[in-house]
mmCIF file of the C-alpha atoms, coordinates in Angstrom:
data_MODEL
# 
_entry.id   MODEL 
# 
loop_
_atom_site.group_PDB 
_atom_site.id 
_atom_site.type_symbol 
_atom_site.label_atom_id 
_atom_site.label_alt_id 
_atom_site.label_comp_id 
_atom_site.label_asym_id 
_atom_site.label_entity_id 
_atom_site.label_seq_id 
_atom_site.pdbx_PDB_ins_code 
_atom_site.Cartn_x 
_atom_site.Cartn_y 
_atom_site.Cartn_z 
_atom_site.occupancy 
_atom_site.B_iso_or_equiv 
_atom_site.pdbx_formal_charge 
_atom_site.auth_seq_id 
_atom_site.auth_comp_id 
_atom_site.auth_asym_id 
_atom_site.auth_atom_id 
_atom_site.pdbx_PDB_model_num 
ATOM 1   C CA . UNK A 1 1   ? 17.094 -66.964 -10.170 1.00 0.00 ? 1   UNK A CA 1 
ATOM 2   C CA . UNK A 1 2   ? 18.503 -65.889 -13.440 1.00 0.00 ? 2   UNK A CA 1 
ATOM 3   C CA . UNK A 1 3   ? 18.217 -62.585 -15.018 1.00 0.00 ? 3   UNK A CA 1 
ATOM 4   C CA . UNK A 1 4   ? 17.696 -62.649 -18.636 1.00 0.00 ? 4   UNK A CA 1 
ATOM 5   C CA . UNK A 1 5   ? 19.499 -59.934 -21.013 1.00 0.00 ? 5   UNK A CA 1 
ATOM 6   C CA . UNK A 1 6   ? 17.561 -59.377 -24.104 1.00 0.00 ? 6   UNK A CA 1 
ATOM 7   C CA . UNK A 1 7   ? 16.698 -56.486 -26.658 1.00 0.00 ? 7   UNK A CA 1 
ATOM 8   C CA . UNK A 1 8   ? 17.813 -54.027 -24.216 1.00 0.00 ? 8   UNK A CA 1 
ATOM 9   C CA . UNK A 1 9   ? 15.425 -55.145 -21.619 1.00 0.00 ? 9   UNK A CA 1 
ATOM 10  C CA . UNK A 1 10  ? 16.420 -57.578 -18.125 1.00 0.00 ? 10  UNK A CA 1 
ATOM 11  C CA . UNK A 1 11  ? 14.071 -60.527 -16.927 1.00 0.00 ? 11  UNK A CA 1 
ATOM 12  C CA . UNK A 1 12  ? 13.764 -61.864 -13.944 1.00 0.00 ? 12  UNK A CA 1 
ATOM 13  C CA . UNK A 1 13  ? 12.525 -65.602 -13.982 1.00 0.00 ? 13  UNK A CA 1 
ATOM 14  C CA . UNK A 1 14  ? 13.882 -69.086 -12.699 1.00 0.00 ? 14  UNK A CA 1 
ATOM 15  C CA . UNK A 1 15  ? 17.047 -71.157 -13.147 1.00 0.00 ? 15  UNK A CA 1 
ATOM 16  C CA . UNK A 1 16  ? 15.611 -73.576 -14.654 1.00 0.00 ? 16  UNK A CA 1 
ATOM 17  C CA . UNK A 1 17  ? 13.080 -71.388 -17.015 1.00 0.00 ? 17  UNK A CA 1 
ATOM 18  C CA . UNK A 1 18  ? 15.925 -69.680 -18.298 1.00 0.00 ? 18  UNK A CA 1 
ATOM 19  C CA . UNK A 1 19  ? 18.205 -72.153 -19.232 1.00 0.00 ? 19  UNK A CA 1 
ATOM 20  C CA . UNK A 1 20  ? 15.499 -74.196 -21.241 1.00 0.00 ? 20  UNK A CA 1 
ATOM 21  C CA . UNK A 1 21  ? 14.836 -70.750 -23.030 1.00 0.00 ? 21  UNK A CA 1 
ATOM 22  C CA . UNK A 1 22  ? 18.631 -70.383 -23.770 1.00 0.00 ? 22  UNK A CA 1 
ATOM 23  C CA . UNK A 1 23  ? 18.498 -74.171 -24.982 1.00 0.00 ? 23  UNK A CA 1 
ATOM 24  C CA . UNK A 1 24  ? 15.575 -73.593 -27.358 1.00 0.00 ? 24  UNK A CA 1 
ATOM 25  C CA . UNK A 1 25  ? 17.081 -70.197 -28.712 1.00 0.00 ? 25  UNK A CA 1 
ATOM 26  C CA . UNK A 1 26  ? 20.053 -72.398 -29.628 1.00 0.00 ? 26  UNK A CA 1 
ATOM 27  C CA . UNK A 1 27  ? 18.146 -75.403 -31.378 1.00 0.00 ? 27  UNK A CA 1 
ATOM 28  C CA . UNK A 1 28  ? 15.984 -72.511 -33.793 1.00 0.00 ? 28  UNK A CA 1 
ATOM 29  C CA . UNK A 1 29  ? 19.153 -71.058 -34.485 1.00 0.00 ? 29  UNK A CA 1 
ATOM 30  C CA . UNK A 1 30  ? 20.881 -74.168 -35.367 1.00 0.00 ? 30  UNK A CA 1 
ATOM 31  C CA . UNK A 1 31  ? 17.689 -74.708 -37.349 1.00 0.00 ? 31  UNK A CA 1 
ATOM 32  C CA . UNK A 1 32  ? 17.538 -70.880 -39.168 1.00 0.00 ? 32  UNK A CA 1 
ATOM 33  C CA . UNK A 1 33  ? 14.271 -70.610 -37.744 1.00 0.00 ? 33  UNK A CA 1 
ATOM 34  C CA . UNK A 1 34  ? 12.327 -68.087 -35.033 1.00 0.00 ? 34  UNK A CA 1 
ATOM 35  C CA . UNK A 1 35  ? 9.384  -69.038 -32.365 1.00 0.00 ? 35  UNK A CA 1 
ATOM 36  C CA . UNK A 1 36  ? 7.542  -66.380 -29.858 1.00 0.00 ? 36  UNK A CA 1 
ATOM 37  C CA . UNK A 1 37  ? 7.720  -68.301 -26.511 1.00 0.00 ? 37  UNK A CA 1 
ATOM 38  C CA . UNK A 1 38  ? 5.633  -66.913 -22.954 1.00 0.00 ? 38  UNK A CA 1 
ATOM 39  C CA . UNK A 1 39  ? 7.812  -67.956 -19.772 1.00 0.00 ? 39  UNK A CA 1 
ATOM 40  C CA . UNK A 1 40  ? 6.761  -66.189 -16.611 1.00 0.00 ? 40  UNK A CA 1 
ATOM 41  C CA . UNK A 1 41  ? 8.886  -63.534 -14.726 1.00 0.00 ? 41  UNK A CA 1 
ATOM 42  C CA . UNK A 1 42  ? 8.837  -61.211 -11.692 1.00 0.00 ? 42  UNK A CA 1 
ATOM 43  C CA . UNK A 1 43  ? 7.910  -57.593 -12.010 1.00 0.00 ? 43  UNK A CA 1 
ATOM 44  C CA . UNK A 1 44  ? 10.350 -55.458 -10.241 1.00 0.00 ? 44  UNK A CA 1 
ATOM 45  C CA . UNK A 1 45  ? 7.526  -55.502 -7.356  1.00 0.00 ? 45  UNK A CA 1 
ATOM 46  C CA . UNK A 1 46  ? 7.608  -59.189 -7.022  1.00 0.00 ? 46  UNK A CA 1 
ATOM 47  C CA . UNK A 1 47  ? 4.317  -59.808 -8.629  1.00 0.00 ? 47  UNK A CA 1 
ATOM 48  C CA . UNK A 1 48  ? 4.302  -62.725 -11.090 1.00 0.00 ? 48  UNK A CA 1 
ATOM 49  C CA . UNK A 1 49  ? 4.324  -61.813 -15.156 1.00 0.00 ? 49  UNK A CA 1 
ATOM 50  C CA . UNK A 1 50  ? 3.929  -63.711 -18.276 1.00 0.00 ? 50  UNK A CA 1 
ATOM 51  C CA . UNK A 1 51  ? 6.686  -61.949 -21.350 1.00 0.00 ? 51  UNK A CA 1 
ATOM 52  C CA . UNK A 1 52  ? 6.685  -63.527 -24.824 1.00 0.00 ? 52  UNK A CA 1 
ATOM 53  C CA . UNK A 1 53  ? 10.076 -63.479 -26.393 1.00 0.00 ? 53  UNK A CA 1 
ATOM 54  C CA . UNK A 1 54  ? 10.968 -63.494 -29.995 1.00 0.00 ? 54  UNK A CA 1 
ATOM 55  C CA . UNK A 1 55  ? 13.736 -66.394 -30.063 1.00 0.00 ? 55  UNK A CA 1 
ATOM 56  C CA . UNK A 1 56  ? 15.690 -67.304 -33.155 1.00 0.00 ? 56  UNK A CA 1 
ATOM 57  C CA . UNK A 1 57  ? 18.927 -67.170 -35.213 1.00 0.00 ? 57  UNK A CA 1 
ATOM 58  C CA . UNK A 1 58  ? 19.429 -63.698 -34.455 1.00 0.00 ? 58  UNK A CA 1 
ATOM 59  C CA . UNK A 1 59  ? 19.008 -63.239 -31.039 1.00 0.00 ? 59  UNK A CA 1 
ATOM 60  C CA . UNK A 1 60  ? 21.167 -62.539 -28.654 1.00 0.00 ? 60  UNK A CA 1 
ATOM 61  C CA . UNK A 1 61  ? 20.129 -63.292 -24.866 1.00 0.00 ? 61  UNK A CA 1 
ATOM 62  C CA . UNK A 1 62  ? 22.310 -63.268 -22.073 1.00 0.00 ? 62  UNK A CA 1 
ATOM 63  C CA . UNK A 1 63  ? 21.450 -65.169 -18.875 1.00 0.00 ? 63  UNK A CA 1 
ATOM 64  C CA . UNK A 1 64  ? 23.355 -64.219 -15.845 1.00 0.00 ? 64  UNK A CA 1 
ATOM 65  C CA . UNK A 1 65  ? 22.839 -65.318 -11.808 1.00 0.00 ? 65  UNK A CA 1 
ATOM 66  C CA . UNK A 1 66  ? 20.559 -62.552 -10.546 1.00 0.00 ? 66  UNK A CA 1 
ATOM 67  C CA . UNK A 1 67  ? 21.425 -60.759 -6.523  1.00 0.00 ? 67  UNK A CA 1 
ATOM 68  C CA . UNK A 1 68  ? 17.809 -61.370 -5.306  1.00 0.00 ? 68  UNK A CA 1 
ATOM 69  C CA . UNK A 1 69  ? 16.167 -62.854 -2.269  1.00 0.00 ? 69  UNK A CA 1 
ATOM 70  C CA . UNK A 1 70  ? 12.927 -63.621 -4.488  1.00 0.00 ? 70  UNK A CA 1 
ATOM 71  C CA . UNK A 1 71  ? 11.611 -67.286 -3.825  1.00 0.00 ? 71  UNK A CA 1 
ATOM 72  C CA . UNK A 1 72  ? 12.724 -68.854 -7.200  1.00 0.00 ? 72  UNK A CA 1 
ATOM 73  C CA . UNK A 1 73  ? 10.111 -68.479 -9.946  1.00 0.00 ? 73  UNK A CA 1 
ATOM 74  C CA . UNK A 1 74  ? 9.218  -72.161 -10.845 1.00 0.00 ? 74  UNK A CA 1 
ATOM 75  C CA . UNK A 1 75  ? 6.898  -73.575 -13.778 1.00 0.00 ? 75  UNK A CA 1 
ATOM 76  C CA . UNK A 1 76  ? 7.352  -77.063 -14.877 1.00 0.00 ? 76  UNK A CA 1 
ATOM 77  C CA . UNK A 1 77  ? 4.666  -77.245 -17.906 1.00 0.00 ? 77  UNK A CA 1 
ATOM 78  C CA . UNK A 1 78  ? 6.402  -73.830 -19.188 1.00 0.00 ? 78  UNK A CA 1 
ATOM 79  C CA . UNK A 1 79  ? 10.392 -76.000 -19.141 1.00 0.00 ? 79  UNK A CA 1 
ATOM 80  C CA . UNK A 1 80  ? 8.505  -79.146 -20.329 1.00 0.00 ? 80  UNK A CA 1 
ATOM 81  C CA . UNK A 1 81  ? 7.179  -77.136 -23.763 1.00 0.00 ? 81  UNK A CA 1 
ATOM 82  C CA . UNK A 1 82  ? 10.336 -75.420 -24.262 1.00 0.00 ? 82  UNK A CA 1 
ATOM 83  C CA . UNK A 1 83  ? 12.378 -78.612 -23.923 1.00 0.00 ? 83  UNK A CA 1 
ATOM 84  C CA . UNK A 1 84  ? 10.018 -80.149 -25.964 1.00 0.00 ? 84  UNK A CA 1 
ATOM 85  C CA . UNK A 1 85  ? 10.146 -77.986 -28.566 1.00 0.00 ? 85  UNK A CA 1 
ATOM 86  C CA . UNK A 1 86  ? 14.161 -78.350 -28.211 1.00 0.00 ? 86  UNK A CA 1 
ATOM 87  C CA . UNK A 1 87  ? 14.310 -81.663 -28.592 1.00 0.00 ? 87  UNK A CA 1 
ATOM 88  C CA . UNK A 1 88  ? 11.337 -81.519 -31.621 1.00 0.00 ? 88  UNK A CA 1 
ATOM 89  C CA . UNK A 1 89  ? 14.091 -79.590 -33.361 1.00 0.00 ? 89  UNK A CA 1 
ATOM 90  C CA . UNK A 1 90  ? 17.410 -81.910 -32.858 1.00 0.00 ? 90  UNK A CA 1 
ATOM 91  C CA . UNK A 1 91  ? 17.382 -85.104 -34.526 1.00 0.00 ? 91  UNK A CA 1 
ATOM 92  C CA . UNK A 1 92  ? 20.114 -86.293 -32.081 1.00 0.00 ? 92  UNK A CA 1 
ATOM 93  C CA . UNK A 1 93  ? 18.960 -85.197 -29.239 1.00 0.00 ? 93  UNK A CA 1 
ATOM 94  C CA . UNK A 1 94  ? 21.991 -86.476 -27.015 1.00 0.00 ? 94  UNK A CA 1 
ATOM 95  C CA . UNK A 1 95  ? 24.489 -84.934 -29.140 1.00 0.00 ? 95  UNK A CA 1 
ATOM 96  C CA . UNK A 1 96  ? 26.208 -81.824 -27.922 1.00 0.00 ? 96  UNK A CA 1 
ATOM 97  C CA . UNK A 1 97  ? 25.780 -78.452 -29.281 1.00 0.00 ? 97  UNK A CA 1 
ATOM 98  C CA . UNK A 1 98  ? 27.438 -77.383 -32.425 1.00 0.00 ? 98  UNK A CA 1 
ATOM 99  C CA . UNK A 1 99  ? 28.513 -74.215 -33.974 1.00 0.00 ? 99  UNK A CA 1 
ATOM 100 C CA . UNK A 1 100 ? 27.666 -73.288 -37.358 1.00 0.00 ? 100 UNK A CA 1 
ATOM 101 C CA . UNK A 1 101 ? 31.101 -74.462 -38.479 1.00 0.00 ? 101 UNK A CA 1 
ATOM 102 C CA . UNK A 1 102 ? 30.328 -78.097 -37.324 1.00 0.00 ? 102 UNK A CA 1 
ATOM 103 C CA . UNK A 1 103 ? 32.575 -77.863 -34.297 1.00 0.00 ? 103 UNK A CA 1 
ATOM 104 C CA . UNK A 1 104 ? 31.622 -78.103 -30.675 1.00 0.00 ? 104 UNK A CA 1 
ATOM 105 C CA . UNK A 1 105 ? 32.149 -74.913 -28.826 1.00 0.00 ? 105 UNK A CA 1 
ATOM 106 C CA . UNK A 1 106 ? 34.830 -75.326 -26.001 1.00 0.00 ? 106 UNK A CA 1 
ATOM 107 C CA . UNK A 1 107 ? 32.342 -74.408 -23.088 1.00 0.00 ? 107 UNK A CA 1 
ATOM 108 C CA . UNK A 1 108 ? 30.262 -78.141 -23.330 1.00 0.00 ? 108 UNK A CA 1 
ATOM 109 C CA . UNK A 1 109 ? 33.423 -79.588 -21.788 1.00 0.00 ? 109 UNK A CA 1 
ATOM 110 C CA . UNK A 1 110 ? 32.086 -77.977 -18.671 1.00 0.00 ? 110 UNK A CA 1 
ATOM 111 C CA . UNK A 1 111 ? 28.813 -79.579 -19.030 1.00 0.00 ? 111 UNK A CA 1 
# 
């Protein structure tokens, strides 16, 4: 599970949910463009939630391992639309991440 860091706020949701939100935030910014996305999370009393994000060139979201024993939140048509948008959005899609200076950031080595 992965907590997510953004505008002030933490959400709980899946590995997997998370990192295709993180990958989409990167494409629209890459892009200078913004989408409103849904992914589902878990209330601080377990129970399943849907939060729409505002992702774009200007946000900043953090993603960090989250300390729970929560059964990890799972939803395969939610990663299949954001990776779809993603990859809607690259032209390449099997070439690495840039920066806005062209250059690849030093962290993809460890891809």
């Amino acid at each position: 599970m992965k907590i997510i860091v953004y505008a002030g706020d933490e959400l709980l949701t899946g590995d997997e949910i998370a990192e295709a939100l993180l990958e989409y935030g990167q494409a629209l910014a890459q892009n200078g463009t913004a989408s409103k996305v849904e992914i589902p999370t878990l209330e601080a009393d377990g129970s399943r939630s849907t939060t729409t994000v505002l992702v774009g060139p200007a946000s900043q979201i953090i993603a960090k391992r989250a300390d729970t024993d929560a059964e990890e939140l799972q939803d395969p048509s939610v990663v299949a639309e954001l990776k779809a948008r993603t990859r809607a959005l690259r032209p390449n899609p099997s070439a690495p991440p840039m920066l806005s200076n062209g250059d690849v950031p030093d962290w993809v080595e460890d891809l």
